[in-house]
N, C-alpha and C positions, 0 to 999 in steps of 0.2 A: 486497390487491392481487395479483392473478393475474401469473405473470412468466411469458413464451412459455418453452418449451425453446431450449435451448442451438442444436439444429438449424434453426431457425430464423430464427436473427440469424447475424451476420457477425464482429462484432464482441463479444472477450471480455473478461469484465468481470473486472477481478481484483484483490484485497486483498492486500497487501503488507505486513507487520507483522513485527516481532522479538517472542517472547515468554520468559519463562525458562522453568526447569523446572517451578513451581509457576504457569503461564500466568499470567504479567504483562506488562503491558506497562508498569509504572512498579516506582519502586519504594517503600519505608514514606513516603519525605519526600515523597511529594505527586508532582505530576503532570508535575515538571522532573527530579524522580530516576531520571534514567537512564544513570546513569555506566559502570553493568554492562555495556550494550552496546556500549559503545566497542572495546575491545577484539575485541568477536566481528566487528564492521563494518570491519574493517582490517587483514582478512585477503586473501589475494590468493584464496582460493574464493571468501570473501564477497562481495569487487569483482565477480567474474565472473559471481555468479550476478547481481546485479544489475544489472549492462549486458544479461544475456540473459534479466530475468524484465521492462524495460522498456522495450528497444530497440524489440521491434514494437509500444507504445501511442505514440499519436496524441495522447490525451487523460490528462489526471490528474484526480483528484477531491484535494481537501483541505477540510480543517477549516482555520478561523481561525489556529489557535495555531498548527499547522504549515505553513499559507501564511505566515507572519511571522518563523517560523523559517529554513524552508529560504531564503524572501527573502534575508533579513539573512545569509546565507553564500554561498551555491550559485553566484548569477549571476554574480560574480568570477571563480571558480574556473577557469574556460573559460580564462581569459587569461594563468593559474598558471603561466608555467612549472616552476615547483618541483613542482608537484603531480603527482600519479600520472596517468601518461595515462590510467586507467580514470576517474578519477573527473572530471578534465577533458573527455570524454566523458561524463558522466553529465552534469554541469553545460550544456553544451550541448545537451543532449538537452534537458533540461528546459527552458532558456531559450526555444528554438523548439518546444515541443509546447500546446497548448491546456489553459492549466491551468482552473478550473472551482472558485470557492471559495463554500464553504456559509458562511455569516455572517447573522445578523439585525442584526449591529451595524457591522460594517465598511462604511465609504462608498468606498472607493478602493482600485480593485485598482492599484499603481504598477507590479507586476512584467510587463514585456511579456507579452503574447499571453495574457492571463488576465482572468476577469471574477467576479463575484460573485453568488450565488444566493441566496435564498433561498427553498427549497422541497427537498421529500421528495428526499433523495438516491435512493432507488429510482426513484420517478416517472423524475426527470432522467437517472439510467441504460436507462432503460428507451426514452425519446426518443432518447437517443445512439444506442440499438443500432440504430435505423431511418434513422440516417444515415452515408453512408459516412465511412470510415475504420479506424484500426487498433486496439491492443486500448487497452482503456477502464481503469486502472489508478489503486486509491486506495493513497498514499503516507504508513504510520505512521499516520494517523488513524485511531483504533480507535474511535472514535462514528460514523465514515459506515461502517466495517465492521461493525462491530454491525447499525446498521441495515439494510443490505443483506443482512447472514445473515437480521434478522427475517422481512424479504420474500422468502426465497429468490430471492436477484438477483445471486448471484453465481456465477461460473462456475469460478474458479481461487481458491486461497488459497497464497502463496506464503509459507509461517513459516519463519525464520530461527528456529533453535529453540537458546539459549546454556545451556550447562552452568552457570546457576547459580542458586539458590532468592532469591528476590526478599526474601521473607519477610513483603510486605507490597505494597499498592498495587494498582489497577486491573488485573481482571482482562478479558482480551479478551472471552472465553466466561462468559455471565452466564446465568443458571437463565431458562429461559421461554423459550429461542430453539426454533423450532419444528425437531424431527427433520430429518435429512441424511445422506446416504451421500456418500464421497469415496473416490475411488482415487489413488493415488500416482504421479504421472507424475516425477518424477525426485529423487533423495537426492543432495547431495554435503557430504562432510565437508572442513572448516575445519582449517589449522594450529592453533588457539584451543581445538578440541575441539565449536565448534557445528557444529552439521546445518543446512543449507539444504536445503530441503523444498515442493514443487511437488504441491498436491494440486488434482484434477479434480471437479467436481460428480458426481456418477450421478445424472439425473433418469431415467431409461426404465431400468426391470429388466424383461427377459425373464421 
């Protein structure tokens, strides 16, 4: 699949992932072991970057297991008063943006303003980009990231990058993905010790 350049479209696509130091996104126990991250996500830089790496998407992309996930907590959240007004803001954010879940086996999307695909996450980014709105952003699910790197279809990758070796478990970056240049559009470091990390495609070299 051929992906137009970035100048082109209006709308950017962007992956959104925590990985450790040895690029995981889980850890040895399988694909719920992600206790490591807690800590780095609940930090007041970590909130921040994530209100300002999703505030201007429109649209989400997910996988099954993190459409069920974020479900089963998130849409409360809005109504928390106890909770941190970033992330009560996040919750609302999400409640009201277009979410878009990839599934061959899910029948019911229940979560408002969300529906169910199944088909090539690139294809279906690639449709988005020819419709208005704002930036097109996938949440944790590192199988529609994957995919999107395979097609070179993505435009931004925003890693939360946590100080500490997984030791084990799913890594993001799998051997076969075809070559890429990235430039670094913004670093901020965490009370926790993680980097939040904003990097930019380079499709056109002078």
């Amino acid at each position: 699949m051929t992906v137009r350049s970035k100048s082109a479209s209006t709308r950017t696509v962007i992956g959104n992932i925590t990985l450790s130091l040895d690029g995981r996104v889980t850890g040895p126990g399988g694909e719920y072991d992600m206790s490591w991250i807690v800590p780095h996500a609940l930090t007041d830089a970590a909130r921040d970057h994530m209100i300002g790496v999703t505030s201007p998407a429109t649209t989400v992309l997910l996988g099954r297991k993190n459409y069920q996930g974020f479900g089963g907590f998130w849409p409360k959240v809005a109504e928390d008063e106890s909770a941190d007004p970033r992330d009560r803001a996040f919750s609302k954010w999400l409640n009201s943006v277009e979410k878009i879940v990839f599934s061959s086996t899910l029948k019911e999307a229940v979560w408002e303003n969300s529906r169910i695909v199944d088909a090539d996450p690139a294809a279906v980014s690639e449709e988005l980009r020819q419709q208005p709105g704002g930036d097109i952003i996938v949440l944790a699910s590192s199988s529609i990231i994957q995919r999107l790197l395979r097609a070179d279809a993505l435009d931004r990758l925003s890693i939360t990058l946590c100080p500490e070796v997984a030791g084990g478990g799913a890594h993001l970056f799998e051997d076969g993905l075809p070559p890429s240049s990235w430039t670094l559009r913004q670093s901020t470091f965490t009370a926790s010790g993680a980097v939040c990390l904003l990097y930019d495609r380079i499709r056109d070299r002078k």
